[in-house]
VEXMIKE-60128 format. One record per atom (N, C-alpha, C): x, y, z; atom name; residue in one letter; residue number from 1. Coordinates in Angstrom, 1 decimal, padded with zeros to 4 digits. Layout:
BEGIN
[[X,Y,Z],CA,a,NUM]
...
% end
This chain:
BEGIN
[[-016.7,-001.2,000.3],N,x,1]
[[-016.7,-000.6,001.5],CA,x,1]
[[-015.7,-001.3,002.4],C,x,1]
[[-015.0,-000.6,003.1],N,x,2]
[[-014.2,-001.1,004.1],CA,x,2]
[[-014.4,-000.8,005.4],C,x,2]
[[-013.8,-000.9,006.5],N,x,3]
[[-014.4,-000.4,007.8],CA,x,3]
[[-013.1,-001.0,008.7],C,x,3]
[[-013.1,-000.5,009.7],N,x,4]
[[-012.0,-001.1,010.8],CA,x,4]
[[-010.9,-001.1,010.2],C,x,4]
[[-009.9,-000.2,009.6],N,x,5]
[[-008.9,-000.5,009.0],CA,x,5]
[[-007.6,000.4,009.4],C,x,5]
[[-006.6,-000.5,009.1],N,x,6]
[[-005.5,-000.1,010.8],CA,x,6]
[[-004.0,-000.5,009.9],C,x,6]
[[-003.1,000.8,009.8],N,x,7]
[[-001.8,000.2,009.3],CA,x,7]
[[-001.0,000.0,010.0],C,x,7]
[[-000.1,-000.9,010.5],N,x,8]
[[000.9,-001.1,011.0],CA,x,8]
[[002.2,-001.1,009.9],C,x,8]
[[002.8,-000.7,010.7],N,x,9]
[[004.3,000.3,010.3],CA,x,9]
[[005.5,-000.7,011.1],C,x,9]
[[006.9,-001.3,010.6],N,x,10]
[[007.6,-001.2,011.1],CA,x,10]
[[009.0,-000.5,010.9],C,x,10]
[[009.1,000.2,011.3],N,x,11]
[[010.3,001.2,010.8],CA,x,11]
[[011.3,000.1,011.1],C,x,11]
[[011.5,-000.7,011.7],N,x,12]
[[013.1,-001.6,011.7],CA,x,12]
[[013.3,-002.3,009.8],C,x,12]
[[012.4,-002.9,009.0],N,x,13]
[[012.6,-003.6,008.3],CA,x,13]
[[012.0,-002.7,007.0],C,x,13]
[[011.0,-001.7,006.9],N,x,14]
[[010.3,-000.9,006.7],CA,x,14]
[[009.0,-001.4,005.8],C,x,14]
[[008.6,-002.2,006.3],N,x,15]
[[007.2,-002.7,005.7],CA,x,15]
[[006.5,-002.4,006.9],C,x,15]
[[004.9,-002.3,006.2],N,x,16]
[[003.8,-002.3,006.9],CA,x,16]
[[002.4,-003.8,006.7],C,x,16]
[[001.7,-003.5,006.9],N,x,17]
[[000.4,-004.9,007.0],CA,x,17]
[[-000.8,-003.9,006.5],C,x,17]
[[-001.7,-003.8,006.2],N,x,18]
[[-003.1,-002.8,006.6],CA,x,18]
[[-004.6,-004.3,006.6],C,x,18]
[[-004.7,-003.9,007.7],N,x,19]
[[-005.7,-004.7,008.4],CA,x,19]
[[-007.5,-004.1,007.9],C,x,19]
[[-008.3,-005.1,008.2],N,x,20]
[[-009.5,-004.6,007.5],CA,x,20]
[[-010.7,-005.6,007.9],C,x,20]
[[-011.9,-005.1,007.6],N,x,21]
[[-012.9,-006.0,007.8],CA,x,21]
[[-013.6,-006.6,006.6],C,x,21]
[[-013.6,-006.0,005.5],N,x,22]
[[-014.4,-006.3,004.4],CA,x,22]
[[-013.6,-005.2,003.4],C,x,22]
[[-013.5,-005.5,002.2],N,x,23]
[[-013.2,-004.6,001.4],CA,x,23]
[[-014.0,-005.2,-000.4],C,x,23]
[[-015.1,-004.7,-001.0],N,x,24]
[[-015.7,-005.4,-001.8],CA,x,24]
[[-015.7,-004.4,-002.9],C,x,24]
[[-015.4,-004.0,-004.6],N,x,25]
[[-015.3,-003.4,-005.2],CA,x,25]
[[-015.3,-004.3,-006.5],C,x,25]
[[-015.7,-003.4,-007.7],N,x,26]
[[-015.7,-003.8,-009.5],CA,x,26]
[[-015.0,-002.6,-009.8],C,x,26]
[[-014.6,-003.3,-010.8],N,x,27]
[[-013.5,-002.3,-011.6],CA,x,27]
[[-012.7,-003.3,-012.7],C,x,27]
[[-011.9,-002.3,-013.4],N,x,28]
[[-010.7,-003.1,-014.5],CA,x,28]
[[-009.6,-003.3,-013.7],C,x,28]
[[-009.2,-004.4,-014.1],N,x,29]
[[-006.9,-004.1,-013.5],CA,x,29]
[[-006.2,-003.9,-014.4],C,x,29]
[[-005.3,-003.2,-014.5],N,x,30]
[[-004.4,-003.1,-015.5],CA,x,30]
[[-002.9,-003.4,-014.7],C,x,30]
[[-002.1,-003.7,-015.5],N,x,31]
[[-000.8,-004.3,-015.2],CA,x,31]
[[000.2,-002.8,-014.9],C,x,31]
[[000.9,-002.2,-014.1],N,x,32]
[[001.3,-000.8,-014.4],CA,x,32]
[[002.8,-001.3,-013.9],C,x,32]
[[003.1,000.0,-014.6],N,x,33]
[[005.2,000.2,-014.4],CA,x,33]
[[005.1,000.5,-012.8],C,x,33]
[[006.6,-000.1,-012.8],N,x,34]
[[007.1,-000.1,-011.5],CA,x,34]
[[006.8,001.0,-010.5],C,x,34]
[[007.2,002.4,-011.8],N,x,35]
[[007.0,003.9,-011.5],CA,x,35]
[[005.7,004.0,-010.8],C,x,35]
[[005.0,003.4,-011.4],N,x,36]
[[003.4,003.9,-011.3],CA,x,36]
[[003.2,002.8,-009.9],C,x,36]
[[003.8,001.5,-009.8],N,x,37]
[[003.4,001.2,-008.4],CA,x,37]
[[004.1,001.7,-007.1],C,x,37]
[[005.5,002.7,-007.2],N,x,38]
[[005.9,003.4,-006.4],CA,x,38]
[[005.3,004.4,-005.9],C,x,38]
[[004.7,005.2,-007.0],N,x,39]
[[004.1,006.2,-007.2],CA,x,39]
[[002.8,006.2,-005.8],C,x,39]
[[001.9,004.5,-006.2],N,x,40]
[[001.0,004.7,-005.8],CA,x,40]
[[000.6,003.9,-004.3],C,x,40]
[[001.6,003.7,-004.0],N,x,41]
[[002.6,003.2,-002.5],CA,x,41]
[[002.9,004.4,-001.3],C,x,41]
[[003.3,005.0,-002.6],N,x,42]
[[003.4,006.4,-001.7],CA,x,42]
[[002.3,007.2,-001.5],C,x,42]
[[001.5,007.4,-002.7],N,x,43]
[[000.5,008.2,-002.0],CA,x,43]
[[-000.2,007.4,-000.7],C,x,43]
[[-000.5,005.7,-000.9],N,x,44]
[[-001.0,005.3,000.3],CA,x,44]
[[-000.6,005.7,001.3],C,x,44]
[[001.1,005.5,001.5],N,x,45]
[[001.5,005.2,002.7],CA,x,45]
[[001.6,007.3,003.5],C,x,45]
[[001.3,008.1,002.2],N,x,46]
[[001.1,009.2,002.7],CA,x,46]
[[-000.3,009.6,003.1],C,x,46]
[[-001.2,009.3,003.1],N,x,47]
[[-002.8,009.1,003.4],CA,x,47]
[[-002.7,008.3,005.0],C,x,47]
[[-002.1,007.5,004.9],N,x,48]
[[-002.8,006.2,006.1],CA,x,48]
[[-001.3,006.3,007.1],C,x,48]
[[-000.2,006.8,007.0],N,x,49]
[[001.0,006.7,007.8],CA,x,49]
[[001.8,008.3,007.2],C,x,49]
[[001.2,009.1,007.2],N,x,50]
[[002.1,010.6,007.1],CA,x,50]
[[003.5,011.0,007.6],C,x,50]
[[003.5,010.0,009.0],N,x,51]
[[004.7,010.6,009.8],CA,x,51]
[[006.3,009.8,008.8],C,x,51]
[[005.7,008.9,008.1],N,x,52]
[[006.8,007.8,007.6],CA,x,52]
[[006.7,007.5,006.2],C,x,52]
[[006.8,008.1,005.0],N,x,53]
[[006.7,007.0,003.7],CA,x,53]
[[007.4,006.1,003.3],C,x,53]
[[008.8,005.6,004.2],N,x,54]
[[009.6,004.8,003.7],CA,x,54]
[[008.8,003.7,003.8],C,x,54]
[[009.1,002.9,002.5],N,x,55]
[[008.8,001.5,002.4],CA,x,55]
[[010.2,000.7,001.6],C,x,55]
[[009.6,-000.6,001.5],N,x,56]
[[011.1,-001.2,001.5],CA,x,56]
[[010.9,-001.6,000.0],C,x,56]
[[011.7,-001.4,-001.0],N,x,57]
[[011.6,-001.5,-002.3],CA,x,57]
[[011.2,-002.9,-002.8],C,x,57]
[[011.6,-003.6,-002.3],N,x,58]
[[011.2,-005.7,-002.6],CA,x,58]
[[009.5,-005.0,-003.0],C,x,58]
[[008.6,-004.7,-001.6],N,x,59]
[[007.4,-004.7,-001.8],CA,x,59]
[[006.7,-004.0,-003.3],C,x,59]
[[007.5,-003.4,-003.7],N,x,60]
[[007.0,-002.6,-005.1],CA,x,60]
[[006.5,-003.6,-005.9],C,x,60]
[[007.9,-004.1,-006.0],N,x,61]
[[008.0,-005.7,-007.6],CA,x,61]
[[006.9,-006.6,-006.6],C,x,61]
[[006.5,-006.9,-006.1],N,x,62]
[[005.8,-008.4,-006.1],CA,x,62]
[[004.0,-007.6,-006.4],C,x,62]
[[004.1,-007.2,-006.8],N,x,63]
[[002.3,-006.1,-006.9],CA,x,63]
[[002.4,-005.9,-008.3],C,x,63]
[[001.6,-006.6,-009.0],N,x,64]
[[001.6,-006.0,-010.4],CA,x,64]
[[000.0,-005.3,-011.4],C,x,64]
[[-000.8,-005.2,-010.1],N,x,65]
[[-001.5,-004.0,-010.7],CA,x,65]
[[-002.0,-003.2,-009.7],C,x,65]
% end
């Protein structure tokens, strides 16, 4: 569950932060292609920040599942 949670956006540099109070979950991780963490970047940043999906490519490669 999460609660209180807030994305900040900077369009100058194009990264964001997403803020939160708790976030607690089970599950597997799997290690995924680059593709697939662009992929799923975008859908975030289309869900929580609609007006903007740019994000700044550095952030993709450092996330590996």
């Amino acid at each position: 569950m999460d609660c209180n949670h807030e994305l900040y956006y900077r369009e100058s540099n194009m990264s964001c932060n997403f803020r939160y109070e708790s976030v607690v979950g089970t599950g597997r991780v799997e290690i995924v292609s680059e593709e697939e963490k662009e992929k799923a970047l975008t859908l975030l940043m289309n869900h929580y920040h609609p007006e903007s999906v740019k994000f700044n490519p550095k952030f993709v490669h450092i996330h590996s599942a």
